[in-house]
MDAnalysis code that builds the backbone (N, CA, C; Angstrom):
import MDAnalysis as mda
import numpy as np

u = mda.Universe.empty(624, n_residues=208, atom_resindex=np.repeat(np.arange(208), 3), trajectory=True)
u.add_TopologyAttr("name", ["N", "CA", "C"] * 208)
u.add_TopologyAttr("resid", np.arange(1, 209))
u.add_TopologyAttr("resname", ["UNK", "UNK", "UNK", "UNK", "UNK", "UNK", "UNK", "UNK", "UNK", "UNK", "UNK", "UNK", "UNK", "UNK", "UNK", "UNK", "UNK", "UNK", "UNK", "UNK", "UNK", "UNK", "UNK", "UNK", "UNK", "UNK", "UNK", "UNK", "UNK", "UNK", "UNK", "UNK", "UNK", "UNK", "UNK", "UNK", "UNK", "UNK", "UNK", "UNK", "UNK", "UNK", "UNK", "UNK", "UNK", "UNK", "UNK", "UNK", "UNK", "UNK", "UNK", "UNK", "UNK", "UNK", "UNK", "UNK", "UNK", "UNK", "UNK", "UNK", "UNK", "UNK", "UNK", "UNK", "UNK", "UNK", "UNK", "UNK", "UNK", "UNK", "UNK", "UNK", "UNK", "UNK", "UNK", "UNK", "UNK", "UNK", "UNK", "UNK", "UNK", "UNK", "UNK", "UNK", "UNK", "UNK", "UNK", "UNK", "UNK", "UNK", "UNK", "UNK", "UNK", "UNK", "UNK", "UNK", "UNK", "UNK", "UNK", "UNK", "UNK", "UNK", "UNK", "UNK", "UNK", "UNK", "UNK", "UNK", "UNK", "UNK", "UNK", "UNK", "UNK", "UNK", "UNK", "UNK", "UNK", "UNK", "UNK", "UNK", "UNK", "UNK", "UNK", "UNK", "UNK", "UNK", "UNK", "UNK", "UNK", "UNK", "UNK", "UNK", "UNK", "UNK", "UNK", "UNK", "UNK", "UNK", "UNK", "UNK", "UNK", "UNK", "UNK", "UNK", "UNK", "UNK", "UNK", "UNK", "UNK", "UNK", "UNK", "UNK", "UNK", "UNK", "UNK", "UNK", "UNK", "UNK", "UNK", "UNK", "UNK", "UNK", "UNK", "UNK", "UNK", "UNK", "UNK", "UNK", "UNK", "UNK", "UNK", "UNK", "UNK", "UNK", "UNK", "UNK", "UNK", "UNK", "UNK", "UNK", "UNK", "UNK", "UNK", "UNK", "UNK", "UNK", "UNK", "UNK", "UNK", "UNK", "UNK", "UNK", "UNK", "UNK", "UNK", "UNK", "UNK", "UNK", "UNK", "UNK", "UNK", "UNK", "UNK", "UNK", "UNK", "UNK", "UNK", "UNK"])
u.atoms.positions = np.array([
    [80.984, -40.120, 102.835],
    [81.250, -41.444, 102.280],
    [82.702, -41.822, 102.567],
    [82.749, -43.094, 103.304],
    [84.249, -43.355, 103.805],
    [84.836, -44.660, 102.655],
    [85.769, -44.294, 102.106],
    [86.235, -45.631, 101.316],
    [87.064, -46.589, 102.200],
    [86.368, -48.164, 102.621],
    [86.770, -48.945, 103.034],
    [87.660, -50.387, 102.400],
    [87.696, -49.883, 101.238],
    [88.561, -51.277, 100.171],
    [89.047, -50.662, 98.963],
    [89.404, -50.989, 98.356],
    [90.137, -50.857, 96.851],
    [90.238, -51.977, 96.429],
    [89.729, -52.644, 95.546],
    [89.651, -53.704, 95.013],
    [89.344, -54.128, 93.447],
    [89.984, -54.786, 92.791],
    [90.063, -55.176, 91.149],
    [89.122, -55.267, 90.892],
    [88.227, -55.414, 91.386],
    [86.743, -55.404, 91.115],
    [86.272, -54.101, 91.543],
    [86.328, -53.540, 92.137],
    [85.086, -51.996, 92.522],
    [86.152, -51.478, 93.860],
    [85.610, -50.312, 94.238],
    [85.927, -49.486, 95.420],
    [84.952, -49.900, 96.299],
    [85.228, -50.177, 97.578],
    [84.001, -50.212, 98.054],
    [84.052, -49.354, 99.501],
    [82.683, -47.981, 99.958],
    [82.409, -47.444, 101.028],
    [81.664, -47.553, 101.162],
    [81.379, -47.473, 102.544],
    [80.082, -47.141, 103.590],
    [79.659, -45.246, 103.940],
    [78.282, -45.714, 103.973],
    [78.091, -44.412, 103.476],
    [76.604, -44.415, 104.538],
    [75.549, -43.880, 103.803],
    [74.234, -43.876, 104.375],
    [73.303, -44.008, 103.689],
    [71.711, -44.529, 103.420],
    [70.943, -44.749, 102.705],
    [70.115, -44.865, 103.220],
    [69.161, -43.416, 103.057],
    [67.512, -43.629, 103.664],
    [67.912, -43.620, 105.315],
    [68.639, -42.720, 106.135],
    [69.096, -43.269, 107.282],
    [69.593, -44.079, 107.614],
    [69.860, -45.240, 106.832],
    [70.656, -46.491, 107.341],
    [72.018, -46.738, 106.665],
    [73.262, -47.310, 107.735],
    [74.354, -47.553, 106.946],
    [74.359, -48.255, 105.906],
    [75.035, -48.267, 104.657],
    [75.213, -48.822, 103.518],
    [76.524, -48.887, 102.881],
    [76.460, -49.915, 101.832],
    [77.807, -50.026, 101.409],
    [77.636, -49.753, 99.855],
    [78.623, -49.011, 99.415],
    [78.659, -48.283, 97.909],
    [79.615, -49.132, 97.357],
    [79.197, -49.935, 96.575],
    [80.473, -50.777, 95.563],
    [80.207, -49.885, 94.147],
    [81.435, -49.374, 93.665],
    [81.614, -48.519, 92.594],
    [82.420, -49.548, 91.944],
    [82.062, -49.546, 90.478],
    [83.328, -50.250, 89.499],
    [83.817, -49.033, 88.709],
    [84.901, -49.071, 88.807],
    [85.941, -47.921, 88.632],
    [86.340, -47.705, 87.208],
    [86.346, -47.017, 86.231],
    [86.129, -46.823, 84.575],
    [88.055, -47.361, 84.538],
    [88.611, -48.305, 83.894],
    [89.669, -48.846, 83.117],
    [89.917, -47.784, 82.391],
    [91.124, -47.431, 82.517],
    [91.952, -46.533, 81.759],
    [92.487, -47.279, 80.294],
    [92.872, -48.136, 80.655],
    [93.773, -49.164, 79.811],
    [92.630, -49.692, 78.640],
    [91.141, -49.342, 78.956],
    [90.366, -49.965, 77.968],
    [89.318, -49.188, 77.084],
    [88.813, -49.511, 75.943],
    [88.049, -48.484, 75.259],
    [86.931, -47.993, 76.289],
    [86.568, -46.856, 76.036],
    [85.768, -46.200, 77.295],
    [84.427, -46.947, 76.929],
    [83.678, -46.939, 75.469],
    [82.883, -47.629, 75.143],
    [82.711, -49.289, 75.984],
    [83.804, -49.724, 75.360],
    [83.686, -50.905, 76.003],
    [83.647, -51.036, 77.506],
    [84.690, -50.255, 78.141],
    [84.206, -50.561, 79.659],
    [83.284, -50.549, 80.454],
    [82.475, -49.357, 79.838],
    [81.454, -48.827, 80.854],
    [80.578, -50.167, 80.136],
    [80.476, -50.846, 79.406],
    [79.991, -51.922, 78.792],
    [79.727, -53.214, 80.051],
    [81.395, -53.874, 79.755],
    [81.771, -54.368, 81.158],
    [81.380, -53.754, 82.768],
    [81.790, -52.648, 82.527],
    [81.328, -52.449, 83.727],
    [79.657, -52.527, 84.566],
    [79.024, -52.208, 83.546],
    [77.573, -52.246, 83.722],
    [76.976, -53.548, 83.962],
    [77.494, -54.348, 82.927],
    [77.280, -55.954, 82.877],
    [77.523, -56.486, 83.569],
    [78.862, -56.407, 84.914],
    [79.277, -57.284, 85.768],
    [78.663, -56.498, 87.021],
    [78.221, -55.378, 87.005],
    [77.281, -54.644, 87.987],
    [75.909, -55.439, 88.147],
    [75.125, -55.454, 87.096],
    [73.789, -56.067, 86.897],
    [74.040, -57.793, 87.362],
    [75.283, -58.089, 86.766],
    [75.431, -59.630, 87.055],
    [75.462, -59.614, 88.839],
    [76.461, -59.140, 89.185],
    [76.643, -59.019, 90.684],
    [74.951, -58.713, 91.590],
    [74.192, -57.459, 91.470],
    [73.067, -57.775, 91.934],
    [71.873, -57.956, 92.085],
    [71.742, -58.807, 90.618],
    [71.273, -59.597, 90.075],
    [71.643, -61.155, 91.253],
    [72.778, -61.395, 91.231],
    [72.820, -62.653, 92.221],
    [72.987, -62.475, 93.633],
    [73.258, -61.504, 93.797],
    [72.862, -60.824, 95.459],
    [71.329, -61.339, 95.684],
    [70.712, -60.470, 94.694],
    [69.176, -60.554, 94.737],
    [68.512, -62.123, 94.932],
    [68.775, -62.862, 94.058],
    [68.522, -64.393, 93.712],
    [68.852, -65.324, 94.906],
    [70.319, -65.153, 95.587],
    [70.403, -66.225, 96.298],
    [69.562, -66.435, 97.239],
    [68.669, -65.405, 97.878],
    [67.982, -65.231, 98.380],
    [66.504, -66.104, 98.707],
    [66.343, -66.703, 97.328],
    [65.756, -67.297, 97.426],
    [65.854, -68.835, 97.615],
    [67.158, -68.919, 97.467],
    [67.867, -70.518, 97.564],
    [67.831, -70.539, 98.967],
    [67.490, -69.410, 100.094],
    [67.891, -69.660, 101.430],
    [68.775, -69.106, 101.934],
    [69.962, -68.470, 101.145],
    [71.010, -68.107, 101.627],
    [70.881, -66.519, 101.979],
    [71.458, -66.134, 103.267],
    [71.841, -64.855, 103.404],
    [72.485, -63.986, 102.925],
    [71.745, -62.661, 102.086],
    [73.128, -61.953, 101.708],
    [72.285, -60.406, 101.553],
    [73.684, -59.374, 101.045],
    [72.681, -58.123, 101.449],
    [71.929, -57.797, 100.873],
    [70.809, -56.748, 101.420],
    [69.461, -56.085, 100.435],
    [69.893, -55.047, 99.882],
    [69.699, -55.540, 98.661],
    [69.969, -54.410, 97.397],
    [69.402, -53.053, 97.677],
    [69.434, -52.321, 97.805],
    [68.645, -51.167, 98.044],
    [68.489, -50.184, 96.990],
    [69.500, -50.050, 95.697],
    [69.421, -49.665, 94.171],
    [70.557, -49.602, 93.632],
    [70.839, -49.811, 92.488],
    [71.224, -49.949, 91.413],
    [72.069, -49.072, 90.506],
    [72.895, -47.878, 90.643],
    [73.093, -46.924, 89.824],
    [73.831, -47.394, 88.540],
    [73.293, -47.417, 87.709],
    [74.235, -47.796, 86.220],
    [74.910, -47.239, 85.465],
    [74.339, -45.608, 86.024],
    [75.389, -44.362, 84.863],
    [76.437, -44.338, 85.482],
    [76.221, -44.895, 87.114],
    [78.046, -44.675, 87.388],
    [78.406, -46.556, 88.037],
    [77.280, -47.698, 87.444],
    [77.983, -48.777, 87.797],
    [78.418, -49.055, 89.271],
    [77.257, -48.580, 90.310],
    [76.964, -48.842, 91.710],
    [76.104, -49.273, 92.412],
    [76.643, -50.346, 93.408],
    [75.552, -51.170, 93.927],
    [75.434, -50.597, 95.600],
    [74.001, -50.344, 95.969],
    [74.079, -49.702, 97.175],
    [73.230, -50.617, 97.739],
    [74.029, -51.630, 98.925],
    [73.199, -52.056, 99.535],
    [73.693, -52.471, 100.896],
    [72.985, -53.199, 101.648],
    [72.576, -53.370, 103.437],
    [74.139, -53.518, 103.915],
    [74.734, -52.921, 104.764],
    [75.593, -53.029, 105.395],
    [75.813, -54.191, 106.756],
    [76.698, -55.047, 106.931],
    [75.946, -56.212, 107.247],
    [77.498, -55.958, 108.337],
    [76.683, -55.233, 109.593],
    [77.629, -55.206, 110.710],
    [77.663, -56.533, 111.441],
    [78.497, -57.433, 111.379],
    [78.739, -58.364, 111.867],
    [80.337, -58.918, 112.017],
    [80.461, -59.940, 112.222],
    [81.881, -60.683, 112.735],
    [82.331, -61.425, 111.500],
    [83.693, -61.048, 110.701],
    [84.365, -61.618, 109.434],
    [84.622, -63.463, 110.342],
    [84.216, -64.136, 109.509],
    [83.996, -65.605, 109.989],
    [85.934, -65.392, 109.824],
    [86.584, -64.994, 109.219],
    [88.198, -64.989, 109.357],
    [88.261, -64.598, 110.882],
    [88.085, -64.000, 111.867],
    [88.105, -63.166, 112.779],
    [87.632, -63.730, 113.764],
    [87.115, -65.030, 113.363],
    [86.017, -66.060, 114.341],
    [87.610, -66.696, 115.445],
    [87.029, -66.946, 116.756],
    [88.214, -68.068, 117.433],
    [87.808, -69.359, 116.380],
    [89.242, -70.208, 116.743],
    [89.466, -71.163, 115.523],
    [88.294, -72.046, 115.569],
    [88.216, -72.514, 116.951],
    [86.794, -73.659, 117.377],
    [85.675, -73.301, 116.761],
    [85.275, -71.743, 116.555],
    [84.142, -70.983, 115.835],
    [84.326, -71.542, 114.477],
    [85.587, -71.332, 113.978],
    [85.481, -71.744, 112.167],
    [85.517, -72.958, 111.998],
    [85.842, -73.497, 113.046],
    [85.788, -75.054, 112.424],
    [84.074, -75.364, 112.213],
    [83.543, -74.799, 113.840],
    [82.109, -75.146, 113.639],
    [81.066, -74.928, 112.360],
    [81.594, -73.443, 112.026],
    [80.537, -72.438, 111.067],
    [80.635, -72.940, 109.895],
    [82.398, -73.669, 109.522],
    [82.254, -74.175, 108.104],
    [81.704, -75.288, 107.094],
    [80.713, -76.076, 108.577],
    [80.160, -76.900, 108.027],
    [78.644, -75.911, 107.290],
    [78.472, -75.171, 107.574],
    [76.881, -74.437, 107.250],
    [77.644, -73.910, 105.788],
    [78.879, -73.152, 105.862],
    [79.545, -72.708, 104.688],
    [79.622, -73.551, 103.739],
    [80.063, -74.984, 103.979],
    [79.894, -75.827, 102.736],
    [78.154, -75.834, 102.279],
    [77.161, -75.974, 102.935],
    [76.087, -76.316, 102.780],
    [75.774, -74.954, 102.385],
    [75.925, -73.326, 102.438],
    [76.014, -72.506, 101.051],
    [76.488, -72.422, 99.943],
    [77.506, -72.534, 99.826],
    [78.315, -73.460, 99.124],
    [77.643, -74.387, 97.820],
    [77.298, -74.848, 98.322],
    [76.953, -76.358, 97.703],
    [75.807, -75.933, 97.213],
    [74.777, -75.203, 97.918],
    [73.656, -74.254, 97.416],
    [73.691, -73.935, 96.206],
    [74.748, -72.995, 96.493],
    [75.544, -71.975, 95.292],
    [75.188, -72.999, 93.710],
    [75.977, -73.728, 94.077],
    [76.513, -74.855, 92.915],
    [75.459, -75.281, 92.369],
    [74.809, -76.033, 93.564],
    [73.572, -77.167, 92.910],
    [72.887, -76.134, 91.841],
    [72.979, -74.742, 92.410],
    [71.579, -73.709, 91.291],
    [73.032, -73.046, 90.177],
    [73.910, -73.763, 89.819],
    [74.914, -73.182, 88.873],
    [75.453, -71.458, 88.764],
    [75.991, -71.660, 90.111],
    [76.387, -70.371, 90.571],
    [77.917, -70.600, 90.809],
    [79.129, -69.602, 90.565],
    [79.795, -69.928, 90.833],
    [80.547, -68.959, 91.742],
    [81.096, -68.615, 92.868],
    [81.362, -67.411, 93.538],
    [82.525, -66.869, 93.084],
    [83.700, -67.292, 92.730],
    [84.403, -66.700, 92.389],
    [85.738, -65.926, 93.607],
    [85.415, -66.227, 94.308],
    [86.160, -65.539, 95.415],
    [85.600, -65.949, 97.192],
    [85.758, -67.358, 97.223],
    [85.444, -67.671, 98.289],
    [86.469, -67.965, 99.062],
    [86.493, -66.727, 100.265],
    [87.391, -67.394, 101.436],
    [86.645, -66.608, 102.796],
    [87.422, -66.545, 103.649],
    [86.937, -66.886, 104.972],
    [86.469, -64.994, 105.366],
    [86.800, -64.274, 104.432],
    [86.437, -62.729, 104.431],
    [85.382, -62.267, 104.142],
    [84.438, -63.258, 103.223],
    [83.386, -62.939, 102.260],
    [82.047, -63.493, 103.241],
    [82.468, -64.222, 104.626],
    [81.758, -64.860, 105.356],
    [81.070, -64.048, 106.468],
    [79.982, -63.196, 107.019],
    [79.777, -62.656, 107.830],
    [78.896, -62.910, 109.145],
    [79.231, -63.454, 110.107],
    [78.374, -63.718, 110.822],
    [77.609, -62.815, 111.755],
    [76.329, -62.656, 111.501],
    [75.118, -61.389, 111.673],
    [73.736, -61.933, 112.403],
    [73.254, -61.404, 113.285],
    [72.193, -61.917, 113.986],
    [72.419, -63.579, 114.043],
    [73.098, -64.169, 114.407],
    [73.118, -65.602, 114.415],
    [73.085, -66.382, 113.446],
    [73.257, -64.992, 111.831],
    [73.059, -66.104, 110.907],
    [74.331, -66.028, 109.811],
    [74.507, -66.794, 108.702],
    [75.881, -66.697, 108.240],
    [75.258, -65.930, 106.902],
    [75.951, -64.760, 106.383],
    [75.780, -63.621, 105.018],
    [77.164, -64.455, 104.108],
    [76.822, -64.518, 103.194],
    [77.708, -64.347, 102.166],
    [77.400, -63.047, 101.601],
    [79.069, -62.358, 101.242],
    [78.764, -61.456, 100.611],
    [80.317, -61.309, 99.223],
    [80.089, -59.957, 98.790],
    [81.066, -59.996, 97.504],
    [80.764, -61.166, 96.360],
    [79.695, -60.992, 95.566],
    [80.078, -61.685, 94.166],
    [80.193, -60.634, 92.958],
    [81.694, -59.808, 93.249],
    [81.922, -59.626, 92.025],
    [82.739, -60.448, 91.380],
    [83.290, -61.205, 90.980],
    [84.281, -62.440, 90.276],
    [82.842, -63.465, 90.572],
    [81.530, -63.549, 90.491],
    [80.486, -64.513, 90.360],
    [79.958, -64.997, 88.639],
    [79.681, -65.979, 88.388],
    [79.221, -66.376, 87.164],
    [78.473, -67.452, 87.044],
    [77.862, -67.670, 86.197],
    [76.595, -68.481, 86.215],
    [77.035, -69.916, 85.575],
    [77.415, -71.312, 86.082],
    [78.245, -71.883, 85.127],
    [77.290, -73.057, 85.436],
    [77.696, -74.125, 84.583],
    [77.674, -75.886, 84.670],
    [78.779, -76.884, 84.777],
    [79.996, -75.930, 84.870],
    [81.314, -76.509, 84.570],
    [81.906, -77.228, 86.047],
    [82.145, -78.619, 85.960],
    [82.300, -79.072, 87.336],
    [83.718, -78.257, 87.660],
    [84.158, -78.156, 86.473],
    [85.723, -77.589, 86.486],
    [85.716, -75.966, 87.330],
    [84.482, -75.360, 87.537],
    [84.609, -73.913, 88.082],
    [83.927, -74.116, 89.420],
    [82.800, -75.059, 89.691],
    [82.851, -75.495, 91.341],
    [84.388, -76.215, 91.945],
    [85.083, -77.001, 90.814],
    [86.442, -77.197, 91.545],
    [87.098, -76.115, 92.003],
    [87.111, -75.293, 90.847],
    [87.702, -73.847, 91.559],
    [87.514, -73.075, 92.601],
    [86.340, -73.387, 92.610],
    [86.032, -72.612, 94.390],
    [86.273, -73.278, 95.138],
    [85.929, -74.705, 94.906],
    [86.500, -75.270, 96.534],
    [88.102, -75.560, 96.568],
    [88.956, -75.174, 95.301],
    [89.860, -74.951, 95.624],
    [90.510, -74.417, 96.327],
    [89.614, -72.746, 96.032],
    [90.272, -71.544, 96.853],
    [89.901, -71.278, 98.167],
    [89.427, -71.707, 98.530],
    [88.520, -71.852, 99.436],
    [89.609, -73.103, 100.392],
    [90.001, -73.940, 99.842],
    [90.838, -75.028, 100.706],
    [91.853, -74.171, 100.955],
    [92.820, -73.793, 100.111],
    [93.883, -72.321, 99.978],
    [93.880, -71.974, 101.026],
    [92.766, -71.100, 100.766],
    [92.580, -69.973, 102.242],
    [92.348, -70.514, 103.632],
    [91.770, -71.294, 103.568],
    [92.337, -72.429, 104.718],
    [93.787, -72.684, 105.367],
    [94.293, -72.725, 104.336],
    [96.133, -73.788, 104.461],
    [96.787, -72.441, 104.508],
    [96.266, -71.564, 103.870],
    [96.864, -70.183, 104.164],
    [97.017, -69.356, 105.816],
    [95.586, -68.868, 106.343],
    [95.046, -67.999, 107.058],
    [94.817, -69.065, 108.140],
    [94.671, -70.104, 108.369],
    [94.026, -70.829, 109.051],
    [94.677, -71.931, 108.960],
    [95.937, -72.345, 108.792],
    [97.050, -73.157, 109.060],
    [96.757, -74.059, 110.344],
    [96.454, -73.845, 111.326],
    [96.381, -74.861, 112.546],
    [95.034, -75.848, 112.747],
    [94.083, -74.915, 111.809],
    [93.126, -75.558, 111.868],
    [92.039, -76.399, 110.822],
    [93.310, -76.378, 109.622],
    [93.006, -76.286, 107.720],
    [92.032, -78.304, 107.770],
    [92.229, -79.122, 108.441],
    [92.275, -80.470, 107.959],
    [90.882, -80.101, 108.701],
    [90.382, -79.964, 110.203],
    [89.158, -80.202, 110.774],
    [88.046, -78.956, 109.905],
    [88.861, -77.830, 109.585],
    [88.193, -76.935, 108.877],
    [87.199, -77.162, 107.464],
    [88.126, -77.809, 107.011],
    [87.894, -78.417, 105.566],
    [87.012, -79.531, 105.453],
    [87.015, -80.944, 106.827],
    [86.657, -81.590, 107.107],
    [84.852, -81.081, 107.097],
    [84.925, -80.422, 108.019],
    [83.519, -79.791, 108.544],
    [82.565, -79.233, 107.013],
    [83.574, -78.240, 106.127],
    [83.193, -77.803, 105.022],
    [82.729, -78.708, 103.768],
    [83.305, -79.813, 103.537],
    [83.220, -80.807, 102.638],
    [81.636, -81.450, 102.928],
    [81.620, -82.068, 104.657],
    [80.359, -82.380, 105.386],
    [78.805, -81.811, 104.908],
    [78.906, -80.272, 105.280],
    [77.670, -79.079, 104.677],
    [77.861, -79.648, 103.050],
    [79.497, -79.751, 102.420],
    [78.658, -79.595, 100.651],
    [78.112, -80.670, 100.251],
    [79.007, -81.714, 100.981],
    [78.165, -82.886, 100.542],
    [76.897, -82.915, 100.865],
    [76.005, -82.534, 101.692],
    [75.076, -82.594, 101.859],
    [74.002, -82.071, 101.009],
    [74.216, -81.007, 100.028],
    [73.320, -80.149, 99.180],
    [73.961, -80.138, 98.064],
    [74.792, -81.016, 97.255],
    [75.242, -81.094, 95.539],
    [75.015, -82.816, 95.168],
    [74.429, -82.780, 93.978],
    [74.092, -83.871, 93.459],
    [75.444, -84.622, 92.813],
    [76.515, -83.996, 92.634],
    [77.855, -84.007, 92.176],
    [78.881, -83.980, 92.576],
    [78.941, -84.395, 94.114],
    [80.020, -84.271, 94.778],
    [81.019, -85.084, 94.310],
    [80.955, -86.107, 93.932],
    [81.700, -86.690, 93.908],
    [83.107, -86.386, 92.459],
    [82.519, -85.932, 91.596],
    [82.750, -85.434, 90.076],
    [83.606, -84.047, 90.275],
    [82.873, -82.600, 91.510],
    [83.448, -81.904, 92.206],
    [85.071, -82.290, 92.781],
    [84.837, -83.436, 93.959],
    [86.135, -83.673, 94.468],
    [86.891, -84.060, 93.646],
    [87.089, -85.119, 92.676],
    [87.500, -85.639, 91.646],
    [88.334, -84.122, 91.084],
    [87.414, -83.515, 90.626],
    [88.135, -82.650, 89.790],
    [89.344, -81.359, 90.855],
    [88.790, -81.508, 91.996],
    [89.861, -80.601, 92.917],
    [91.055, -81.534, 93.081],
    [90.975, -82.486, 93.248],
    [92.440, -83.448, 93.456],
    [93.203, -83.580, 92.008],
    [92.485, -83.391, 91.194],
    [93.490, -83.377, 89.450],
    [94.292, -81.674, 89.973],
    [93.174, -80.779, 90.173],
    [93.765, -79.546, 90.084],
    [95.254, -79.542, 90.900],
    [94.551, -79.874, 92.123],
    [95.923, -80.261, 93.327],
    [96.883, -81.231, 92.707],
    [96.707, -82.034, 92.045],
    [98.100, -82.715, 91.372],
    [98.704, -81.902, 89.905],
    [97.672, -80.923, 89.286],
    [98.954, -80.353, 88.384],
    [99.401, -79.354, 89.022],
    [98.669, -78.701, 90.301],
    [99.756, -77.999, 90.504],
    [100.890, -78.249, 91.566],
    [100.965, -79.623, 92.308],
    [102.078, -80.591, 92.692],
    [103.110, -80.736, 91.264],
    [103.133, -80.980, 90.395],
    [103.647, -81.489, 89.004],
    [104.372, -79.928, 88.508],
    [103.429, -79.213, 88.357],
    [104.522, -78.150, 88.309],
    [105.643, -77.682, 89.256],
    [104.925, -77.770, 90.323],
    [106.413, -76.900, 91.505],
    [107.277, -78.273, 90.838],
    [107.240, -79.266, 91.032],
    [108.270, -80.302, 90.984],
    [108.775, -79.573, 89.770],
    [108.491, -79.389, 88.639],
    [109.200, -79.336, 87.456],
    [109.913, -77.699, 87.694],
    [109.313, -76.567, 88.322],
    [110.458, -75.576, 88.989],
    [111.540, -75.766, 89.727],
    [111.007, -76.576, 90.510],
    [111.942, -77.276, 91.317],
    [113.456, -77.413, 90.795],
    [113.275, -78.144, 89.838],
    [114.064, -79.308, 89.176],
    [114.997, -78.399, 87.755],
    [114.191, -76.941, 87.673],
    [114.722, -76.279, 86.698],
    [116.112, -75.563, 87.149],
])
């Protein structure tokens, strides 16, 4: 078993299962918290995680096959999804792919899903088709205020990682969500408030 991440959410390696490669997401026992309670948390955001692995599945969207479940140690073992990190794509590639990304995306939402960690890493492109993967930071919401949040971070990582190509990128992405949320408009609305308090603050650091 090779450990390929360390992450606030789980460890995650590739390993083997039934002959086939696999990926072991472990959530790691909190020192800092009652042991009772963690393995609590921990179990709960295990089951939550693939639990919606499992589900999106049926919305259409690609993502990996669960293959089981361990709960005494809070591990998810499933399909290893050898493919190309859509980050890793030439730029012309991401501009193209992120219109299908909004239209998962937007998937996500319309069925009150919220990912929690969407950027251009979580994107895998596999047999010709696009995987979402990683929902541990996922939750089940109605809050237009937590689809703002993703397409916040998600714009971010754009303006971040993808600087030359953030306006046609985003462009393309907005395209796919609009296409599959009954709420777009309430969505954008609420990402441009976000983007102006946090314009309003730097100014007021600024100025300190």
């Amino acid at each position: 078993m090779k450990l390929i991440k360390k992450g606030a959410e789980g460890d995650i390696y590739i390993s083997s299962w039934c002959n086939q490669a696999a990926i072991f997401k472990t959530r790691v026992k909190k020192d800092y918290r009652n042991g009772v309670l963690d393995f609590r948390i921990r179990k709960h955001r295990t089951l939550m995680e693939s639990g919606v692995i499992s589900y999106v599945k049926y919305l259409g969207i690609n993502s990996p096959l669960i293959y089981f479940v361990d709960i005494n140690n809070c591990t998810i073992i499933m399909q290893y999804i050898n493919g190309i990190i859509v980050k890793d794509l030439p730029n012309v590639k991401i501009i193209d792919v992120c219109e299908s990304i909004g239209r998962i995306v937007g998937t996500l939402h319309q069925n009150h899903i919220m990912h929690g960690d969407l950027t251009t890493s979580n994107f895998i492109i596999f047999d010709n088709k696009i995987f979402i993967i990683d929902f541990g930071l996922t939750s089940k919401t109605t809050k237009i205020i937590d689809y703002a949040v993703d397409l916040r971070l998600f714009k971010e990582i754009l303006n971040s990682a993808h600087t030359s190509i953030m306006e046609d990128a985003w462009h393309n992405f907005l395209i796919g969500y609009k296409e599959t949320v009954s709420n777009y408009y309430q969505v954008i609305k609420q990402v441009k408030e976000i983007e102006a308090r946090g314009r309003y603050n730097n100014n007021l650091n600024m100025q300190k």
